[in-house]
N, CA, C and O of each residue as an XYZ file, in Angstrom:
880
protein
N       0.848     -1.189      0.000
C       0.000      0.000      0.000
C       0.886      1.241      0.000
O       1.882      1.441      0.695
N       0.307      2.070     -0.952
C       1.810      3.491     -1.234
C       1.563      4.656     -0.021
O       2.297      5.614      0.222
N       0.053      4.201      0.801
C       0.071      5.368      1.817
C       1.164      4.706      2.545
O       2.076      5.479      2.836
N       1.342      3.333      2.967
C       2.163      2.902      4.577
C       3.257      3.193      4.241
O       3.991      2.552      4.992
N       4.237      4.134      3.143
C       5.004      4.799      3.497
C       4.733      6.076      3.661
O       3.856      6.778      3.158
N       5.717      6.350      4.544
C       6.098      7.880      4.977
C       6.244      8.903      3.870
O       6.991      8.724      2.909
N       5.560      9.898      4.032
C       5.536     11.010      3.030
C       6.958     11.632      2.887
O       7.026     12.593      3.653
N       7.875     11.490      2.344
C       9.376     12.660      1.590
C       9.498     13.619      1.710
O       8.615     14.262      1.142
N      10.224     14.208      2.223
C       9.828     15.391      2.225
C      10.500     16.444      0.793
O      11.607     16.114      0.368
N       9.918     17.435      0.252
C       9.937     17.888     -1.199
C      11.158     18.286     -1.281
O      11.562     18.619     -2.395
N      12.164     18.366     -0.002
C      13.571     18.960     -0.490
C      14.442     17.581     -0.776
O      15.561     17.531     -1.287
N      13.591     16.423     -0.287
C      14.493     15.241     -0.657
C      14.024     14.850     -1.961
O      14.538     13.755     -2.187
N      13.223     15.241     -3.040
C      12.775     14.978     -4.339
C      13.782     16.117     -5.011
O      14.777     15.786     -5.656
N      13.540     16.997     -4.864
C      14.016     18.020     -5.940
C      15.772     18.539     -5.546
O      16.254     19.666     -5.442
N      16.175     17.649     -5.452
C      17.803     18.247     -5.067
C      18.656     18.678     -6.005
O      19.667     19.285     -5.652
N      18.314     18.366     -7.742
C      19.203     18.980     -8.067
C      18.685     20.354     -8.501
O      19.504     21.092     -9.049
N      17.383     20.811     -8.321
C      17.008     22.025     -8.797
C      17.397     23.246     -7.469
O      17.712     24.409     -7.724
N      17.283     22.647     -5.991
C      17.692     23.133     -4.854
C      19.586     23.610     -5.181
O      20.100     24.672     -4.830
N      20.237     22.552     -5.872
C      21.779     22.638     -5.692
C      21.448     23.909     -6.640
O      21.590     25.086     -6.311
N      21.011     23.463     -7.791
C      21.586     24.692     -8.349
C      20.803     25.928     -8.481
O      20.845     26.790     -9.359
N      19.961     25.818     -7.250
C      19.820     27.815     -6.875
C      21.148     27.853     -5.913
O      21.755     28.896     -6.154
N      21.731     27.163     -5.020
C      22.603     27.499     -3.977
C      23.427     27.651     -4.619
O      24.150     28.501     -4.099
N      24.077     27.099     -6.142
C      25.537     27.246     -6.920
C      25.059     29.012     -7.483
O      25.915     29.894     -7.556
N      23.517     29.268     -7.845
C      23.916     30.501     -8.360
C      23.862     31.260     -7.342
O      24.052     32.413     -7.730
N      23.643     31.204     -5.818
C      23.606     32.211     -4.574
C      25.147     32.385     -4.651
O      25.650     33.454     -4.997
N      25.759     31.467     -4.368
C      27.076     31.385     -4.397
C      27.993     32.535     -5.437
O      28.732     33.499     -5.237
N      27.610     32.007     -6.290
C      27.768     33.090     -7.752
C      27.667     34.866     -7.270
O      28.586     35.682     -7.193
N      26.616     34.994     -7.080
C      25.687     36.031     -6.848
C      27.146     36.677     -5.202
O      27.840     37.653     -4.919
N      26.924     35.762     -4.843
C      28.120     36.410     -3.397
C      29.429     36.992     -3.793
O      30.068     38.037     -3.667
N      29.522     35.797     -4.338
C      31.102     36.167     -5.169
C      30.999     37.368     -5.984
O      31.820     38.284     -5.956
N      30.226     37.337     -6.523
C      29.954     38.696     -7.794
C      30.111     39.837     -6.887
O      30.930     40.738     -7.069
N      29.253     39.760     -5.850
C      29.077     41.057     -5.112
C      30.294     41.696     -4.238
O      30.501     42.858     -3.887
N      31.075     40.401     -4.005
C      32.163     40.821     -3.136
C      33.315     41.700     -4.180
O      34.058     42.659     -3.970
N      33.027     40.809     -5.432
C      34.242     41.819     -6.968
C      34.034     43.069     -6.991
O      35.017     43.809     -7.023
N      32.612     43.669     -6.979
C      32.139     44.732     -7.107
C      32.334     45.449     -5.969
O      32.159     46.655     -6.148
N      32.644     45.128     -4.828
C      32.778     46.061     -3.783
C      34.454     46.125     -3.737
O      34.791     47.274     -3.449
N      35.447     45.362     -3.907
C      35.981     45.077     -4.287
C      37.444     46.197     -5.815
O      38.626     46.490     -5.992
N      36.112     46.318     -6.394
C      36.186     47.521     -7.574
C      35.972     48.706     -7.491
O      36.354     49.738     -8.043
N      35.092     48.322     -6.475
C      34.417     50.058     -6.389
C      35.273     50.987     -5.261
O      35.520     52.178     -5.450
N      35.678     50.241     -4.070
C      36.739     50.021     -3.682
C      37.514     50.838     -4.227
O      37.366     52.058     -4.301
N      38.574     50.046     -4.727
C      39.722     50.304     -5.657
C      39.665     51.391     -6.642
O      40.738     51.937     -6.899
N      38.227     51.953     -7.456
C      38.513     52.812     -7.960
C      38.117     54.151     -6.682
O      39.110     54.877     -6.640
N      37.784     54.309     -6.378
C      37.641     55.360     -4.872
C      38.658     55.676     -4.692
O      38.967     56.868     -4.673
N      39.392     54.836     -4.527
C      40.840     54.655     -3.946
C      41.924     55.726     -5.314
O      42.608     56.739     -5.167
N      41.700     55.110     -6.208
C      42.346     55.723     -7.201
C      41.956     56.934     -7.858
O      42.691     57.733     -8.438
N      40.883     56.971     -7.723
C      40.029     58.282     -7.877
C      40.556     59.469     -7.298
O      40.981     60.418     -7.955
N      40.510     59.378     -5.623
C      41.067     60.274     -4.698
C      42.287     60.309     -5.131
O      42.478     61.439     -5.580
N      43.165     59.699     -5.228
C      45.121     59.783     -5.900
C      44.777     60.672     -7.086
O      45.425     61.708     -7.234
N      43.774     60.343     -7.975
C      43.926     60.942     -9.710
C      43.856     62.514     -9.296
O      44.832     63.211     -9.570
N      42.474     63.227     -8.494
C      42.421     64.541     -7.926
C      43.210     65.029     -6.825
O      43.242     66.196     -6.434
N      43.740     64.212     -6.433
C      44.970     64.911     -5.492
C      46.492     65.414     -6.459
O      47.147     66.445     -6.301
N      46.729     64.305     -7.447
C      47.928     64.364     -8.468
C      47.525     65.468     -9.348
O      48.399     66.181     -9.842
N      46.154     65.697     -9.616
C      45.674     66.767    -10.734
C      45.610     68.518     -9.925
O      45.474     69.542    -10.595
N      45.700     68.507     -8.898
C      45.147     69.671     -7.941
C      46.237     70.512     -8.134
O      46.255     71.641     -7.643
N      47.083     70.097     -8.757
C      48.611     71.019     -8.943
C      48.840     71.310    -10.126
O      49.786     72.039    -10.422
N      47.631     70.553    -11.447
C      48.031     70.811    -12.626
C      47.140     72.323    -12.563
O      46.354     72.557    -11.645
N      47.375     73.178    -13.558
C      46.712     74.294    -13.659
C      45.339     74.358    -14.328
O      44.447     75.134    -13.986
N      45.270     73.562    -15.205
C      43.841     73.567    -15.913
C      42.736     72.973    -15.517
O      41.590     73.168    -15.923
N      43.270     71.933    -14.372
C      42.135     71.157    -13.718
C      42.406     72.342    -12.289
O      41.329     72.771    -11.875
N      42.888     72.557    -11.990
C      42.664     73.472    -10.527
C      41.711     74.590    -10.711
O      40.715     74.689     -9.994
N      42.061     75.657    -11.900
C      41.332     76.304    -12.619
C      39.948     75.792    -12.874
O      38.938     76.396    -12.515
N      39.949     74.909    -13.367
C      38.500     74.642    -13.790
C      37.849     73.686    -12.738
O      36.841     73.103    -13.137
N      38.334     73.382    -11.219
C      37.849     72.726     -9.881
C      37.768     74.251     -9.188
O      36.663     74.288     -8.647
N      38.277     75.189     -9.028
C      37.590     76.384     -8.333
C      36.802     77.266     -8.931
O      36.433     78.280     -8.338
N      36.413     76.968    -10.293
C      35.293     77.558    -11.189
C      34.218     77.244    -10.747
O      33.368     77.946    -10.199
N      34.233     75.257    -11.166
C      33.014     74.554    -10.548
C      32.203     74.599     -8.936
O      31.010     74.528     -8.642
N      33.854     74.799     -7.810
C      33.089     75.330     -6.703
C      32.141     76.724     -6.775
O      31.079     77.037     -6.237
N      32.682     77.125     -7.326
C      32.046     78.794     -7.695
C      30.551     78.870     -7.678
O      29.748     79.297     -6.848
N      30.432     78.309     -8.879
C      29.432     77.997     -9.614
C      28.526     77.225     -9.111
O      27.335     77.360     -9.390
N      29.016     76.248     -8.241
C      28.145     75.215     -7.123
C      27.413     76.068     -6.213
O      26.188     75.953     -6.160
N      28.025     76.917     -5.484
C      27.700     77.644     -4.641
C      26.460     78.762     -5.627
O      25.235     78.680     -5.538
N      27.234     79.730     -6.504
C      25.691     80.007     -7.075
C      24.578     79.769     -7.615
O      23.672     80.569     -7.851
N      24.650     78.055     -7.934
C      23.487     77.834     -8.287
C      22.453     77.440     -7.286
O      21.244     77.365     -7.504
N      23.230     77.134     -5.872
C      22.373     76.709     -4.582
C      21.590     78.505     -3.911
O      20.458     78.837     -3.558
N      22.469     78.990     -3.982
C      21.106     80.737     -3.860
C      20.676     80.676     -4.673
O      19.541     80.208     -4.585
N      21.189     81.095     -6.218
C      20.072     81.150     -7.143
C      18.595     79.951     -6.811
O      17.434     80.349     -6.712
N      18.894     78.928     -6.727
C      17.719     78.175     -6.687
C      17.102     78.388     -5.574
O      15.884     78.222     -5.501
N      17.936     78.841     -4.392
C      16.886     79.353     -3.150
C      15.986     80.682     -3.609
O      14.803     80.858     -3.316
N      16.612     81.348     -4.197
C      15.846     82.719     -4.639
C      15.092     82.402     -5.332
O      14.091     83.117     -5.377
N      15.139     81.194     -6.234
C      13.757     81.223     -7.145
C      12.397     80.421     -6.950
O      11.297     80.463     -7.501
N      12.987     79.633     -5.872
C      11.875     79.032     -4.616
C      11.220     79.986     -4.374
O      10.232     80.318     -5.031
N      11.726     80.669     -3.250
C      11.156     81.926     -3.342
C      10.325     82.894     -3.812
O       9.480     83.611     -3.276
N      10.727     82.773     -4.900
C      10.165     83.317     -5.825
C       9.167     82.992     -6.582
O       8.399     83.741     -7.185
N       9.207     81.131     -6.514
C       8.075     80.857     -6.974
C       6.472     81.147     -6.087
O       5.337     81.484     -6.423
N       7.100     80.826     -4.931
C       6.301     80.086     -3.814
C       5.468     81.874     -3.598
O       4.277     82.035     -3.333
N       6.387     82.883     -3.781
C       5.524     84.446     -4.040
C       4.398     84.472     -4.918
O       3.208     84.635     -4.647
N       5.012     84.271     -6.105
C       3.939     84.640     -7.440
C       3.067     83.635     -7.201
O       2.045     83.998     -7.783
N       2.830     82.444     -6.623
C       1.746     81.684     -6.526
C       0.586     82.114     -5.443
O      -0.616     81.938     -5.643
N       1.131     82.691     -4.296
C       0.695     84.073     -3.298
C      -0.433     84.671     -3.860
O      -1.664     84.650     -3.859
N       0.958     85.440     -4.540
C       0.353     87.076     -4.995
C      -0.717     86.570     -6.373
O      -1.929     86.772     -6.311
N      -0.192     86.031     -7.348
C      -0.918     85.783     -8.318
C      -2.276     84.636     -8.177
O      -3.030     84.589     -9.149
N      -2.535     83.861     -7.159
C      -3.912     83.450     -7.054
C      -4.925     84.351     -7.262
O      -5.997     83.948     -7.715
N      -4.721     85.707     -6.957
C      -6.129     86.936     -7.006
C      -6.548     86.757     -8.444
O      -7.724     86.690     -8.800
N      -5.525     86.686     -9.230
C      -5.437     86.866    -11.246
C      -6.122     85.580    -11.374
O      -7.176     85.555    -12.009
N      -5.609     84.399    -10.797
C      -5.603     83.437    -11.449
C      -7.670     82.780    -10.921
O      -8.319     81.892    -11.474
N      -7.895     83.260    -10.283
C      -9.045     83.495     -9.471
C      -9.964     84.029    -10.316
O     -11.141     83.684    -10.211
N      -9.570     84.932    -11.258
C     -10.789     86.378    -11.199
C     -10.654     85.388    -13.103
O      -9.655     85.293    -13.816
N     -11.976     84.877    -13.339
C     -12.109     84.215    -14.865
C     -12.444     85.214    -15.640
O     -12.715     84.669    -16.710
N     -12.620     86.558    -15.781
C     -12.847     87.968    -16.967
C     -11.330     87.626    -17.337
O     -10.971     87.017    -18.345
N     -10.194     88.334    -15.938
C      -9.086     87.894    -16.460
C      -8.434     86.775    -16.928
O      -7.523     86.960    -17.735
N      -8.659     85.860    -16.654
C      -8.318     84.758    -17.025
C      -8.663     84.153    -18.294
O      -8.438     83.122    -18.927
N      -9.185     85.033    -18.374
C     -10.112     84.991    -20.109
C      -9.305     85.889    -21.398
O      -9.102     85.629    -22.584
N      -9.092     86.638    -20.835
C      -8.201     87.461    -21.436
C      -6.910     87.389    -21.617
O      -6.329     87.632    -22.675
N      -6.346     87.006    -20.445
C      -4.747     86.233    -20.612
C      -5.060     84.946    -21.119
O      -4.181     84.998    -21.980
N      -5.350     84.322    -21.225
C      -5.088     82.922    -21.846
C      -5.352     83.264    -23.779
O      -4.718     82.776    -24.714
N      -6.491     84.243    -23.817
C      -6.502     84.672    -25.276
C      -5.394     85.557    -25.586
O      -5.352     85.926    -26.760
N      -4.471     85.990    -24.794
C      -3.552     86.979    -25.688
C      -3.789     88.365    -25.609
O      -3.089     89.177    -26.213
N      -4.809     88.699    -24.844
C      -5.173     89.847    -25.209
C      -4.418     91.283    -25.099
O      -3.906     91.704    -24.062
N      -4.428     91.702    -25.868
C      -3.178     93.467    -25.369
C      -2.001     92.908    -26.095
O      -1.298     93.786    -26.595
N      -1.532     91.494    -26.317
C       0.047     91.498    -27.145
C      -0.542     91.061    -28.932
O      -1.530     91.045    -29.667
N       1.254     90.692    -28.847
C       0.901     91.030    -30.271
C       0.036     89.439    -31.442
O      -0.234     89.308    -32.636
N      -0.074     88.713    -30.407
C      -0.373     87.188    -30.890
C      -1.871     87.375    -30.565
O      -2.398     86.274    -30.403
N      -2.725     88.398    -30.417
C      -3.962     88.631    -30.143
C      -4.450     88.967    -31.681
O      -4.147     90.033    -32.217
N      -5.058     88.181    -32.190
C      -5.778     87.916    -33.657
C      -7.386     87.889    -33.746
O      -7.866     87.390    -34.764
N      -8.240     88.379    -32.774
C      -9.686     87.533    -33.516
C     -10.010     88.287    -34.449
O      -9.300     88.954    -35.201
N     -11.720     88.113    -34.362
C     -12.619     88.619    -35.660
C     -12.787     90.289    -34.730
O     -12.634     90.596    -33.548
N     -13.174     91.073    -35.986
C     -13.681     92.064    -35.376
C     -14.481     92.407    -34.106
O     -14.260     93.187    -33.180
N     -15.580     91.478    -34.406
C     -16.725     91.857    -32.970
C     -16.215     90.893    -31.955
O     -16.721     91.039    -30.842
N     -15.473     90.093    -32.055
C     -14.767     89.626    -30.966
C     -13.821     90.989    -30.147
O     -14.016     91.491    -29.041
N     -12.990     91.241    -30.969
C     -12.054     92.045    -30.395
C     -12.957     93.317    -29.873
O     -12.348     94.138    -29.187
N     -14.235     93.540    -30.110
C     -14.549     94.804    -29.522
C     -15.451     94.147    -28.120
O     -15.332     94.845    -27.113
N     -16.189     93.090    -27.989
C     -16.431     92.217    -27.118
C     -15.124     92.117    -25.870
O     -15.328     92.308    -24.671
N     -13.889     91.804    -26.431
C     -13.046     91.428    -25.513
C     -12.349     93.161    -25.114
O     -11.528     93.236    -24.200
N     -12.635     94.041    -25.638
C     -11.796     95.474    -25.551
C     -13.134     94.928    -24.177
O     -12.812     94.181    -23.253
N     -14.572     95.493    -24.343
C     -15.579     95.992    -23.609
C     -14.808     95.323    -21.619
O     -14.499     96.066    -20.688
N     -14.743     93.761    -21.649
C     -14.490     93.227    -20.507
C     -13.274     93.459    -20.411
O     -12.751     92.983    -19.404
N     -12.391     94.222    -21.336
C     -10.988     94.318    -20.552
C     -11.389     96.018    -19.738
O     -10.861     96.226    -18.646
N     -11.773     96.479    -19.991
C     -12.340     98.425    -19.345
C     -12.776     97.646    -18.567
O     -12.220     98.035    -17.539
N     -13.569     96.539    -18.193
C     -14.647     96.143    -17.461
C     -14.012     95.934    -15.931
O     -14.431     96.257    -14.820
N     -12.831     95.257    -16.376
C     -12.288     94.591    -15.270
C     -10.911     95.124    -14.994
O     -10.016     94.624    -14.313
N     -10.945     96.538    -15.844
C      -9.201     97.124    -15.593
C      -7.918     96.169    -16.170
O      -6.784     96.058    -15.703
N      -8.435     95.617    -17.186
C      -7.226     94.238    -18.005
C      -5.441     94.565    -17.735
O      -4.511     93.894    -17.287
N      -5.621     96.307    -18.409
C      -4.500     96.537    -19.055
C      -3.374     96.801    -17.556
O      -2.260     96.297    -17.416
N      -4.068     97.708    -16.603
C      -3.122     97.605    -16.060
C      -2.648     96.314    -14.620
O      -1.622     96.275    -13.941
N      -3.942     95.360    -14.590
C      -3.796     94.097    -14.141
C      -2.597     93.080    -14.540
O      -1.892     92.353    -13.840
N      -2.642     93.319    -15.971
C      -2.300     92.316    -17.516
C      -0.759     92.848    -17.150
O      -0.012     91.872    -17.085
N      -0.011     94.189    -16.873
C       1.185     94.436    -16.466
C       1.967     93.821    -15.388
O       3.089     93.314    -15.401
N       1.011     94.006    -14.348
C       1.350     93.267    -12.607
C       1.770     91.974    -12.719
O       2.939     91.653    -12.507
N       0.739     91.049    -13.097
C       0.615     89.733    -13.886
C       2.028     89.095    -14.202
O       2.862     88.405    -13.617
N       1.839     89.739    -15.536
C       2.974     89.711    -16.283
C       4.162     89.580    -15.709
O       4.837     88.569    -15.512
N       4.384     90.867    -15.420
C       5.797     90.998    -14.293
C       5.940     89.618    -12.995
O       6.773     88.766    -12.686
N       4.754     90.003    -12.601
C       4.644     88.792    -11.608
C       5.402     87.594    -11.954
O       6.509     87.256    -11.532
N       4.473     86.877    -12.965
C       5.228     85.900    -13.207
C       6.379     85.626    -14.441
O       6.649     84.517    -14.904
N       6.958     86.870    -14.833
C       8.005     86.830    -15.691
C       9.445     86.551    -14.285
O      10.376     85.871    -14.716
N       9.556     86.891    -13.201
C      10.455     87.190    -12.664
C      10.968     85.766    -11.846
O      12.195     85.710    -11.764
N      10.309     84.715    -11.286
C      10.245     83.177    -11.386
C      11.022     82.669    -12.326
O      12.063     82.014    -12.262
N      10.217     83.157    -13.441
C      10.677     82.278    -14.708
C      11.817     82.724    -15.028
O      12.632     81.852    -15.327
N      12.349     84.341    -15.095
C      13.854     84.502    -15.331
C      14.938     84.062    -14.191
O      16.120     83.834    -14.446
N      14.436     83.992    -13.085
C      15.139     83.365    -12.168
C      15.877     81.429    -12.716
O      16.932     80.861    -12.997
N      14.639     81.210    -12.589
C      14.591     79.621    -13.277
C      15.720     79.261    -14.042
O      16.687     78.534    -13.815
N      15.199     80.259    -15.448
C      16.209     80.249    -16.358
C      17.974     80.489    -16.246
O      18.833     79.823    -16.824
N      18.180     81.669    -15.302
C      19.336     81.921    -14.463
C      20.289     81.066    -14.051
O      21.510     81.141    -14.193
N      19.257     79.789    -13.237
C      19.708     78.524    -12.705
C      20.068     77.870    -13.716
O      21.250     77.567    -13.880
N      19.096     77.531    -14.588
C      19.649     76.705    -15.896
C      20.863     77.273    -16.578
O      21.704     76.432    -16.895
N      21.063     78.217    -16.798
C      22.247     78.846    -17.419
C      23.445     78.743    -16.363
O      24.556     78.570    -16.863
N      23.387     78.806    -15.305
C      24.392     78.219    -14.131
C      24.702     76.828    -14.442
O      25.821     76.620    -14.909
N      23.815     75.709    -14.247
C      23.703     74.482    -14.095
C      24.817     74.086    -15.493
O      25.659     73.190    -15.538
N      24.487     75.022    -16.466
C      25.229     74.902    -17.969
C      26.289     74.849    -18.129
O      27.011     74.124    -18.814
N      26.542     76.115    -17.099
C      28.212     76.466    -17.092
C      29.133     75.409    -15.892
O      30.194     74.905    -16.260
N      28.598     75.158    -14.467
C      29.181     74.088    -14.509
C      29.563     73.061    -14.873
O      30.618     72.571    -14.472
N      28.534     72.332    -15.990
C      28.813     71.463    -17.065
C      30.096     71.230    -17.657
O      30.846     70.263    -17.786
N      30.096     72.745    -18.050
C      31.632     72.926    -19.056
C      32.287     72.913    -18.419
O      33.325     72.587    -18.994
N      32.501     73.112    -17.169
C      33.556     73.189    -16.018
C      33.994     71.432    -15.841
O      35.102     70.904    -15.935
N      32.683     70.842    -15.563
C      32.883     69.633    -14.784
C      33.029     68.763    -16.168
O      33.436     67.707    -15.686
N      32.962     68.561    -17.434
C      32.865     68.014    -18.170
C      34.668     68.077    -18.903
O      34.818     66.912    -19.269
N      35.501     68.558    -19.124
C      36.964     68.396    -18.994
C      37.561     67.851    -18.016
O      38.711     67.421    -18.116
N      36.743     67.784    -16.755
C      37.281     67.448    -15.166
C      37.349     66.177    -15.348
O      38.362     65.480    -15.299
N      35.676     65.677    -15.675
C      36.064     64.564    -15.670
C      37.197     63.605    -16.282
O      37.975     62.799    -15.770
N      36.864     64.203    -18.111
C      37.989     63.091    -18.404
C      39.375     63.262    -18.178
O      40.186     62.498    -18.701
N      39.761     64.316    -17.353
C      40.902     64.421    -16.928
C      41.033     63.290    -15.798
O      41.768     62.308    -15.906
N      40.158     63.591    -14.627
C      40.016     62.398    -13.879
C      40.276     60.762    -14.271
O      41.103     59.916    -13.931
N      39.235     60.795    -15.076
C      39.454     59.343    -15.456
C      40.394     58.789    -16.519
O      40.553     57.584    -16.714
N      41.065     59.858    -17.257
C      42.637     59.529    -17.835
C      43.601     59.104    -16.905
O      44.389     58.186    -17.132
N      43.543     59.937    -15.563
C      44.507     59.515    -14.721
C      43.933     58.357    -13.753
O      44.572     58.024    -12.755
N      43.141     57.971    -13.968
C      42.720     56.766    -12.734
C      43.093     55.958    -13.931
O      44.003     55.187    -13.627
N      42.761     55.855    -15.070
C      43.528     54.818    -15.755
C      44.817     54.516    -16.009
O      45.315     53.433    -16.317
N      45.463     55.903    -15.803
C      47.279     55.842    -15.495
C      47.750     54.702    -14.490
O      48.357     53.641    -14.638
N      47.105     55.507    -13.198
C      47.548     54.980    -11.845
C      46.768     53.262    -11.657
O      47.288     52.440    -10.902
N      45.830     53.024    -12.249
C      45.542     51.890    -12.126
C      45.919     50.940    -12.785
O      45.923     49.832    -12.247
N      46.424     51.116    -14.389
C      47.333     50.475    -15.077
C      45.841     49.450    -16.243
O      46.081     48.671    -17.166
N      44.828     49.752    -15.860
C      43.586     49.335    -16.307
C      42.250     50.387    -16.021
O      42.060     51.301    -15.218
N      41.313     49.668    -17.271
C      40.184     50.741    -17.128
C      39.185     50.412    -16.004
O      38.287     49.688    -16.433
N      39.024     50.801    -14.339
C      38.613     50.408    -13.994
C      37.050     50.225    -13.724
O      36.375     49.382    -13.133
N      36.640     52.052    -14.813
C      35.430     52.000    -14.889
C      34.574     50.767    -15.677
O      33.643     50.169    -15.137
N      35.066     50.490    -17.074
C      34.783     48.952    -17.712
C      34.566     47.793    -17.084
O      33.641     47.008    -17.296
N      36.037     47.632    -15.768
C      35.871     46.570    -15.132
C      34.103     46.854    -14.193
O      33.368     45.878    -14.041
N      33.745     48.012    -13.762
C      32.459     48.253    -13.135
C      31.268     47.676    -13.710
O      30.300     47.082    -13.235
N      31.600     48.004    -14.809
C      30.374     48.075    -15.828
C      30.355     46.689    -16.128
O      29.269     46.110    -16.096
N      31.274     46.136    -16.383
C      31.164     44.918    -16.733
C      30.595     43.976    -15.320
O      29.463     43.494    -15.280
N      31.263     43.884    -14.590
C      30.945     43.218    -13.082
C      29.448     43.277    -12.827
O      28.751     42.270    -12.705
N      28.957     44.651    -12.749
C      27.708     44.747    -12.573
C      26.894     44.133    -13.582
O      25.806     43.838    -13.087
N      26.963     43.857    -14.651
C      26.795     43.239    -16.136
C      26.055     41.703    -15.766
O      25.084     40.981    -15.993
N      27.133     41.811    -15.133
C      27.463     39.993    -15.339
C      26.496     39.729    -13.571
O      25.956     38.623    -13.538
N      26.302     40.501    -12.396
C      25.702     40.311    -11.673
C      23.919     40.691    -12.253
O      22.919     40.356    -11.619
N      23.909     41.369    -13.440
C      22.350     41.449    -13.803
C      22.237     40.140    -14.313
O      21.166     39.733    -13.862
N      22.712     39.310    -14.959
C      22.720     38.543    -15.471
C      22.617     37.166    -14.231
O      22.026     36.123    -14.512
N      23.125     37.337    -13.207
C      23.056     36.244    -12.023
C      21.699     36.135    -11.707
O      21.028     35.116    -11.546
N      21.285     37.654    -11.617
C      19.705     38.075    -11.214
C      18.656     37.487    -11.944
O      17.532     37.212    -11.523
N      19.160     37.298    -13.190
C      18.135     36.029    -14.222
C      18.348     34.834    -13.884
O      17.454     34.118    -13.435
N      19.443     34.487    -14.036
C      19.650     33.128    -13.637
C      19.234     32.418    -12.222
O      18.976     31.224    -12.069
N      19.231     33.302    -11.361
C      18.238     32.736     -9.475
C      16.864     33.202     -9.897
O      15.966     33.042     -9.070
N      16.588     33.711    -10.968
C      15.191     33.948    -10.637
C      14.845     32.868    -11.522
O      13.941     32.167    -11.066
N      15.431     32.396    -13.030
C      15.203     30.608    -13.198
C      14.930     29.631    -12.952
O      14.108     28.845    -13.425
N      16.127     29.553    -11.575
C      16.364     28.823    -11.133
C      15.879     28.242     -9.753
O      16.296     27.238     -9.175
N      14.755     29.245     -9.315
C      13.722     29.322     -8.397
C      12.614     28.899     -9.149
O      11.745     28.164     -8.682
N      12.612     29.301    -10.210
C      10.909     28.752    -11.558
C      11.401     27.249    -11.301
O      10.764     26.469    -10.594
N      12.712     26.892    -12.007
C      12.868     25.220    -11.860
C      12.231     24.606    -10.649
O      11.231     23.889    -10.599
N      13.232     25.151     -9.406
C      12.780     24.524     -8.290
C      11.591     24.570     -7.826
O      11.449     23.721     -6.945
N      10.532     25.265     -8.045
C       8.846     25.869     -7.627
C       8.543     24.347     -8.498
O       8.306     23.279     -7.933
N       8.604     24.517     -9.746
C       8.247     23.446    -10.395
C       8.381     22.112    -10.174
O       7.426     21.337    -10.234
N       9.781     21.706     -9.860
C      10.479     20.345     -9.277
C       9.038     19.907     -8.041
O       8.299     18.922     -8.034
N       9.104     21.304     -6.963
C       8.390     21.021     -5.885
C       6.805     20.308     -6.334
O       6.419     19.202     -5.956
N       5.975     21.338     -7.304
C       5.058     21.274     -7.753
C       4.851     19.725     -7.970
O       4.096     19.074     -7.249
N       5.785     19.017     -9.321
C       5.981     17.995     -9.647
C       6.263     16.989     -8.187
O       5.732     15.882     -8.278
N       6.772     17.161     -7.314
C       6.902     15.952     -6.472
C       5.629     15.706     -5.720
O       5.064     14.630     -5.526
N       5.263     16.992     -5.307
C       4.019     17.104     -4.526
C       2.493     16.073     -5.410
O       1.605     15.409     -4.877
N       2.714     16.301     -6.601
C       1.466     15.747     -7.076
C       2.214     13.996     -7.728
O       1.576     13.238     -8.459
N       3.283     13.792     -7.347
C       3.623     12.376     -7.631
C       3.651     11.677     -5.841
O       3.587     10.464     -5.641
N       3.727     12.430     -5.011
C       2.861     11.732     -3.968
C       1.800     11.869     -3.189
O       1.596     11.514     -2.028
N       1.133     12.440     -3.986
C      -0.299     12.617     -3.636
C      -0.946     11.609     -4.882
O      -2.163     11.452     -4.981
């Protein structure tokens, strides 16, 4: 009778699908220890490449630009916080009142203001109505001064770019000096090959779910 034996238990059926999630955990450890390992090592060489460069003139030059520039883009962006967080204040009254809101969204008073005739004398009538023109100035200003702020930042953010963008590959010319290899590649690659582990245990867990599946309904 197949009940009067003892039920197996499912890790003693499926052992070789069990071994080989533990061969790719294994994998997966090892991988992780290379990568720390690398990352490590370039840190390491990193700090040597900007300490050896801090004396050349064109990277020193262009590392106390970028502080510069770091520093003004952190006020600038406080000022335009600021600045936003105002015009949203002050300008709810505009954004509130729908005559105006009717009128700014059509254009009205610049030069992209096009309708038909009896439109435009319709829209003259509610701009007298509601004082447009010299609202339509405040407005304006209001929220032109945000937005040139904004822009300010972006034009900062730009110029550190150019600053930090020679830095780097100066940097990483010399970490490849001093390291005698590219160690960013070796990164890229390592991590590569650990996305790739990440498929393979998640496989290799489908196998074993399955193995289980399969034993379970061969003793039942």
């Amino acid at each position: 009778d197949l009940h009067s034996f003892p039920t197996r238990r499912s890790s003693d059926l499926e052992p070789d699908a069990r071994a080989d999630r533990e061969k790719v955990l294994a994998k997966q450890k090892d991988a992780d220890a290379g990568i720390d390992r690398l990352e490590n090592e370039f840190a390491a060489v990193a700090e040597k490449a900007k300490q050896a460069l801090g004396s050349v003139g064109d990277f020193s030059s262009r590392a106390k630009r970028h502080e510069e520039l770091a520093g003004m883009v952190e006020k600038a962006a406080e000022k335009a916080g600021k600045s936003g967080a105002e015009e949203a204040e002050k300008g709810a009254p505009y954004r509130g009142d729908p005559l105006f809101m009717y009128l700014w969204q059509r254009k009205y008073g610049s030069a992209d203001y096009h309708p038909m005739a009896v439109i435009r004398w319709l829209d003259g009538w509610v701009a007298r109505l509601v004082g447009y023109n010299d609202a339509r100035a405040n407005f304006a200003m209001l929220t032109a001064i945000p937005e040139r702020l904004a822009e300010h930042v972006e034009r900062l953010k730009a110029a550190m770019q150019e600053e930090k963008g020679p830095m780097d590959t100066m940097i990483a010319g010399k970490i490849r000096e001093l390291a005698g290899s590219d160690l960013s590649e070796a990164i890229r690659a390592a991590h590569a090959e650990r996305d790739a582990l990440n498929n393979e245990l998640a496989h290799a867990r489908s196998e074993e779910h399955t193995s289980e599946l399969q034993s379970q309904n061969r003793i039942s």
